[in-house]
N, C-alpha and C positions, 0 to 999 in steps of 0.2 A: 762376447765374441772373442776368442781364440784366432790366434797365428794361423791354424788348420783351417780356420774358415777361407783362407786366400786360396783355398785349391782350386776353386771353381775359377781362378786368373789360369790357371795353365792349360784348359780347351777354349777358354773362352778366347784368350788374346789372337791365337790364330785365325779364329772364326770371323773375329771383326775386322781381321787384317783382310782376310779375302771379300768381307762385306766392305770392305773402305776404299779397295784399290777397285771392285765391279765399280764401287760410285762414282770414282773420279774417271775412271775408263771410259763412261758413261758420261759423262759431266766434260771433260776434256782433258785434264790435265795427265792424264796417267793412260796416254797412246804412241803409241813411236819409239823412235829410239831416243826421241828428247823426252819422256815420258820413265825412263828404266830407272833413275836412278832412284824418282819416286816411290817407283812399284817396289825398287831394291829396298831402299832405308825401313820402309813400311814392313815389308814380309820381315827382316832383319833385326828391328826393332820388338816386334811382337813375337818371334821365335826366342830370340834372348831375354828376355823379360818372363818369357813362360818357363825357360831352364832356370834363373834366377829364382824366379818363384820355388821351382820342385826344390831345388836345391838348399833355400833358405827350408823348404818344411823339411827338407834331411835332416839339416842340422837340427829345428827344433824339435826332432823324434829322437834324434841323438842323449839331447839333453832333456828330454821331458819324459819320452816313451812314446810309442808307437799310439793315436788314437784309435785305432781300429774303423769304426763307421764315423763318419762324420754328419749329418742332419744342418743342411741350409734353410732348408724352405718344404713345405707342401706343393708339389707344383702342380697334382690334380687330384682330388675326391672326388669322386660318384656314387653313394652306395657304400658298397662294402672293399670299393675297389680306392685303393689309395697309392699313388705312385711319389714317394719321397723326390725332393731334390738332395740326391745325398752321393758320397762318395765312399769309397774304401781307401782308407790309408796304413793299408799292416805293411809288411817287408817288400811282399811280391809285387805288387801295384804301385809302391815308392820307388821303389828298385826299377823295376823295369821301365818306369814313367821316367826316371830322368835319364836313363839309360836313352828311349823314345826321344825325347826333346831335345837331348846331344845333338842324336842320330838326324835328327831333323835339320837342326841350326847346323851344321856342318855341312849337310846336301845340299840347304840355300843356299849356302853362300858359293860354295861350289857353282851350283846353278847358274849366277848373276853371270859370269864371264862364258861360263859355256853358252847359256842362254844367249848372248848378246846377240845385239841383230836380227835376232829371228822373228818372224812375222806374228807369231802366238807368244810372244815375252810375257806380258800382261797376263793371257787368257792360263799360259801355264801357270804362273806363282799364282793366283786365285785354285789354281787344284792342287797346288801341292800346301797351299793354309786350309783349302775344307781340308784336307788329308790328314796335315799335321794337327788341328783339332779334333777330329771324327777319332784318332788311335789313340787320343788321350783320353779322351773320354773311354772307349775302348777299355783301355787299363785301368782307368782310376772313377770308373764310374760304382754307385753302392748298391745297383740294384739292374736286372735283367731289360728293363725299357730303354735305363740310359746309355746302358751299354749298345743297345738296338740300335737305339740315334747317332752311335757312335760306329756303327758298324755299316749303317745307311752311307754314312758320309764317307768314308773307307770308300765304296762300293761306287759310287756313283763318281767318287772321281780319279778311280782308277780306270772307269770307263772313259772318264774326262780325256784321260792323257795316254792312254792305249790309241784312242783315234783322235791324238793334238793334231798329226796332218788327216784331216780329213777330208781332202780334196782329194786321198789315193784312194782308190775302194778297198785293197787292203786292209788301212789301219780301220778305216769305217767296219767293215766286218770283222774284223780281229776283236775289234771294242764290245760288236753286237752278243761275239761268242762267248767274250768272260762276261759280260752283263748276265743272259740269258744264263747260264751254269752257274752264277753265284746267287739265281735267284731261288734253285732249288734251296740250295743252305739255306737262305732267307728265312723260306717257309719251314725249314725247322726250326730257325729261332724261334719267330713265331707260335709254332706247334709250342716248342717246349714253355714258353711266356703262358701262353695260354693252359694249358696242364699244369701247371704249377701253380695258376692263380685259382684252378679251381679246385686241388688236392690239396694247396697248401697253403692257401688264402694270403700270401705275400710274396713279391717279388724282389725281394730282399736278401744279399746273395748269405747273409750271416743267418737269415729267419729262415732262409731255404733249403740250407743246412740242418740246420736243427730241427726241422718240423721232418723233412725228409726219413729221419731214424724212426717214425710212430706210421708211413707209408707200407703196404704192401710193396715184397719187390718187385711183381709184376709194375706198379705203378711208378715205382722208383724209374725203373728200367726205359720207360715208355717216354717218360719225360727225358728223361737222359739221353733216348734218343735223340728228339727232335734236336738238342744242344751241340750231341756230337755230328749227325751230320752239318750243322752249318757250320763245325770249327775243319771238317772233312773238305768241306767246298771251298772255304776261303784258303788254307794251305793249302789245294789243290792235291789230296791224297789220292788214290785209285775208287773211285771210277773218275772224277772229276779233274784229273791230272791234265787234260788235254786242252785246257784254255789256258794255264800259264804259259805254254812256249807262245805262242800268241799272243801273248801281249808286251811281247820284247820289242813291238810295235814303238812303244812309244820313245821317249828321249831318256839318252842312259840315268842322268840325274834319278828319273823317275821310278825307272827301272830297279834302279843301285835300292830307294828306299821302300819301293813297293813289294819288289819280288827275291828281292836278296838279304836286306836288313828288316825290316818291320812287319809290312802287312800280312806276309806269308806267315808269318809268326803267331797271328793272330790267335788263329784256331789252336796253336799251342799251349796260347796262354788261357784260352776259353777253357779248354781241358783239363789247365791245373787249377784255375778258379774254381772250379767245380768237382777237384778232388774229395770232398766229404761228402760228396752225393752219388758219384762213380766206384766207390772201395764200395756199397751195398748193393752192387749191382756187377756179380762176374760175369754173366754173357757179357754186356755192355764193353768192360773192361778187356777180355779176350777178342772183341772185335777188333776194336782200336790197336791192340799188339798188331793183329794180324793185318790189316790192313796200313798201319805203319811199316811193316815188315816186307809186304810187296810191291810199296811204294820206294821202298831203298833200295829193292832188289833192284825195280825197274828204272829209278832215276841213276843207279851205278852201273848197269847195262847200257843203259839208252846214251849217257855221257861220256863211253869212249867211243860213242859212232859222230860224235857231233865234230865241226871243221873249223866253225867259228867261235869268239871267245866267248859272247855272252851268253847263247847256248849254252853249253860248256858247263860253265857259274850257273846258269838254273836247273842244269840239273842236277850238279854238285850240291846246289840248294834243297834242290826236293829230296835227294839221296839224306841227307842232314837231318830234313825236319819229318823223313819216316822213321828215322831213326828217335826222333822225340815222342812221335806219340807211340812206339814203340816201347821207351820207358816207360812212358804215362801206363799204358795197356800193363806192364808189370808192376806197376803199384811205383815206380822208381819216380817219384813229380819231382824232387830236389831236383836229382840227376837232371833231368828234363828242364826244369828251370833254371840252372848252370849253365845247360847248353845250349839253351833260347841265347842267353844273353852274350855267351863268350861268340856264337856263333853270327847273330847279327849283327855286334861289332868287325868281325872280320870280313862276312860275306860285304857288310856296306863298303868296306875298304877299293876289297878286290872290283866291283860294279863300278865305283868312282874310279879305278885307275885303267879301267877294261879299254879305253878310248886308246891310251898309250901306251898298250900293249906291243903292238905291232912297230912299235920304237924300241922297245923295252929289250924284246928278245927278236935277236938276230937269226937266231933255226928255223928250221922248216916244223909245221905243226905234226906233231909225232902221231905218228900209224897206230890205231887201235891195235891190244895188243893178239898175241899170237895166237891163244888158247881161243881168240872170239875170231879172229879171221880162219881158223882152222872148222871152225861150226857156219855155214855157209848158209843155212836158214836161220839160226840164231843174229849173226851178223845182220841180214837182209832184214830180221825184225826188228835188231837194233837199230839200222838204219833207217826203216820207216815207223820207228818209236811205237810196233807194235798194231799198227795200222787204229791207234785209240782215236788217233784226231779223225779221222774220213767218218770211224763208226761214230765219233757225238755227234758230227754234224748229221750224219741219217738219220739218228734216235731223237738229238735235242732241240740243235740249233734251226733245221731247216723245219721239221712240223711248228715250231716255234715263230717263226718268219710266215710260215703257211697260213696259221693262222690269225696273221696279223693282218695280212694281205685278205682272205675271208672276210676279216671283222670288219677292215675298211669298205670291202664291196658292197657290204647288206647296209653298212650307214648310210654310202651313196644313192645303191640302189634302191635301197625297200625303205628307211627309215627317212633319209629326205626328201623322198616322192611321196611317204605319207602324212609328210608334217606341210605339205605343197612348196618343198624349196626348190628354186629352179636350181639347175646343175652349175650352171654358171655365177650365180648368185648368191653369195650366204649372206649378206647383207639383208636387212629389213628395210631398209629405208634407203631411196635412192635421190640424185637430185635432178631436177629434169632443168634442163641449162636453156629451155625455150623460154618459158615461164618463170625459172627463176624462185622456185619452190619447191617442196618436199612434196612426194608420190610415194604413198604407201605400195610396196608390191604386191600383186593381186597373190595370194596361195591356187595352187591347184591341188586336183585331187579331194576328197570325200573330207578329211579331215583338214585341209585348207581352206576349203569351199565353206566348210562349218565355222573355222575359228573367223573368217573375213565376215561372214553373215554375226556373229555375237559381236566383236570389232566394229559392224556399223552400226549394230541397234545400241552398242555402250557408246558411241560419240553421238548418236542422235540425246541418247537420255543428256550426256553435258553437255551439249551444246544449248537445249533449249531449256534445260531446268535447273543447271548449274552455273553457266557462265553468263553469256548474255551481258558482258561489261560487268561481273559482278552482281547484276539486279534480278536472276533466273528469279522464279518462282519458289524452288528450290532453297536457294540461296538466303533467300528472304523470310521463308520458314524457319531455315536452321538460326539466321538470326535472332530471330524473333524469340525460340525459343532459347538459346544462349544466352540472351541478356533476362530471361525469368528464370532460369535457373543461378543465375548469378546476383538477383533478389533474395532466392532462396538461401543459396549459399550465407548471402549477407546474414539474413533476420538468425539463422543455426549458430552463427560467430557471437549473437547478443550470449552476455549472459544467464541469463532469465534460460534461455532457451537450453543452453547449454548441461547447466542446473536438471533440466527437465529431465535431457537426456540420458544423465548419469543417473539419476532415482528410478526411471523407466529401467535402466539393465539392470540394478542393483533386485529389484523387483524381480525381474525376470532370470535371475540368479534363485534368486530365495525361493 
């Protein structure tokens, strides 16, 4: 076991941080504001411990050399399908990992005083540890699942903390839209996960590389799709641009590392991780320029109509990271991975200081400039960012919501009226407070009517042939025969017998 082996401490520690502080939240000690300082030391604790970690494997890549893959464990076989516990540890995934767990330990602690007092303390730092675990993994995962797992958790608590107040219907539906739009992405990871395991029989980002060069390019291409849309949806490029201003919802801390420093980055890094499999495939590569290309048009258009400052910064941001996969799209990944990293270090800055701003500078917010208030339908679509956000919600979010609301009525209406549930009641078993005993509820309906009728003739069968104190008829059999087969058992343990049975196979060998 190798120094390299400790990489699995730097997703892991967050993850238990947020499983430790749910427990005691739970349990008691970690509610209130007499409860913060716990939830503090805890988040605190296991965010520096995880940079410590990165930091010590820098050093020993320093002085030893870079391991490349790393191999902990098997963590599933089936078949032909085998999913490593493994890591990547080359420059990119070092580099930007400790760069990530800075960027993390720096927001929390930030966090701890801004946070103070507020009624969701506790429930936020539990999403900003799945977060800061889910983007290490993310980066320093060795293979397309873990990265999934790491991309889930991203995902789901950025949803967390887009609707932390969710008593406003706002944030509650701001939450639902980037949920719902990052799910598309999903289903290309997915898509590409699955295309790859069956083109190139490993999910291995080094094996998937190299197996890729013996692919058709159509096939190259197809898989490479499914990849770059999910890395399209999570940086929010065009068409899927319209759910980040929306989740400016949540608390700036969040804000600063979801949509300014880290998570938007994601898809950037998805992209250059997957540089030797994208240079064999130029449509592929041509897309990503261009649709880089009118995501910077649009986030540098759309951000000198914006009033307030964090606006502002996300689309300064999106302007930024179309401009990355813009390089990606020109074969430039260095370029692109220079400018992940100089550029999340600074956006995290300006996101943490956006609060004191309006201290900071004394002027009035300056007038978009002239050449765009002189264009008066330009202006007006800069103003309403292009009218993207009304059309997702037509297209995505609301058939989305539509059919969620469907699914629930036919459960109601047609699936629990034909399993006999009453409407009122999902319960099976109720207490009846005369008697003082349990009352099965009757089922109605064809298929209630039936399972209650097989339900009495199985309690008539145990009642009279099984229980009975013990002495059924039933009962009495299975004994009877239990203690002769455990004669049998006995006399097979003689030797003699034993003997018998070994010359009898050898026999029946020969």
């Amino acid at each position: 076991m190798t120094a390299f082996s400790l990489i699995a401490l730097a997703p892991a520690l967050p993850l238990l941080a947020a499983l430790l502080i749910t427990l005691l939240h739970l349990a008691g000690p970690a509610r209130g504001e007499a409860g913060e300082k716990l939830t503090a030391r805890i988040t605190l604790a296991a965010s520096g411990l995880s940079l410590l970690t990165l930091l010590g494997l820098d050093a020993a890549a320093l002085v030893a050399g870079l391991p490349g893959q790393v191999h902990l464990a098997d963590w599933f076989a089936s078949g032909a399908l085998k999913l490593p516990l493994s890591f990547t540890l080359d420059g990119l995934a070092l580099g930007f990992g400790t760069l990530v767990g800075f960027i993390a330990l720096v927001t929390l602690k930030f966090s701890v005083n801004y946070m103070h007092r507020e009624a969701g303390f506790h429930r936020f730092f539990i999403g900003m540890n799945l977060f800061a675990g889910g983007m290490l993994l993310i980066v320093l995962a060795g293979n397309a699942v873990l990265a999934f797992v790491g991309w889930e958790l991203a995902g789901v608590s950025s949803w967390m903390l887009i609707g932390y107040a969710f008593d406003r219907d706002t944030a509650s539906v701001n939450a639902q839209r980037a949920f719902i739009t990052n799910r598309i992405g999903d289903a290309g990871f997915l898509l590409g996960i699955a295309l790859a395991f069956l083109w190139l029989g490993s999910l291995d980002w080094a094996e998937m590389a190299r197996g890729a060069k013996n692919l058709p390019t159509l096939y190259i291409g197809l898989m490479a799709l499914g990849f770059v849309t999910a890395a399209l949806a999570k940086s929010a490029q065009l068409p899927f641009s319209p759910w980040i201003a929306r989740a400016l919802e949540g608390p700036t801390p969040s804000s600063a590392i979801f949509y300014g420093a880290v998570m938007v980055h994601a898809g950037v890094y998805l992209v250059i991780r997957l540089e030797p499999i994208l240079v064999q495939t130029p449509g592929v590569m041509a897309l990503i320029a261009f649709i880089g290309l009118l995501t910077a048009l649009y986030g540098w258009i759309v951000g000198y109509a914006q009033s307030d400052v964090k606006s502002g910064l996300l689309f300064a941001t999106l302007t930024q990271v179309g401009l990355m996969f813009l390089a990606c799209g020109l074969g430039l990944f260095e370029l692109a991975a220079w400018h992940m990293a100089v550029h999340a270090t600074w956006r995290a800055w300006q996101f943490l200081a956006a609060p004191s701003y309006m201290h900071l500078l004394r002027a009035a917010t300056p007038p978009a400039p002239g050449w765009l208030r002189r264009c008066p339908r330009l202006y007006t679509a800069a103003l309403q960012r292009f009218w993207l956000e009304p059309l997702a919600d037509r297209l995505l979010t609301r058939p989305t919501l539509a059919m969620a609301r469907d699914m629930r009525a036919i459960d109601d209406n047609v699936v629990s009226r034909l399993l006999g549930m009453p409407k009122s009641q999902r319960a099976a078993v109720l207490l009846d407070e005369r008697n003082d005993h349990e009352v099965v509820v009757k089922g109605r309906g064809l298929a209630g009517g039936l399972l209650m009728w097989v339900a009495t003739r199985f309690d008539r069968f145990e009642q009279h042939l099984v229980l009975q104190g013990g002495g059924g008829r039933l009962g009495t059999g299975l004994r009877r025969l239990g203690d002769w087969l455990n004669s049998v058992e006995y006399l097979l343990e003689q030797p003699r017998y034993l003997l018998l049975m070994v010359m009898a196979t050898l026999v029946a060998i020969l």
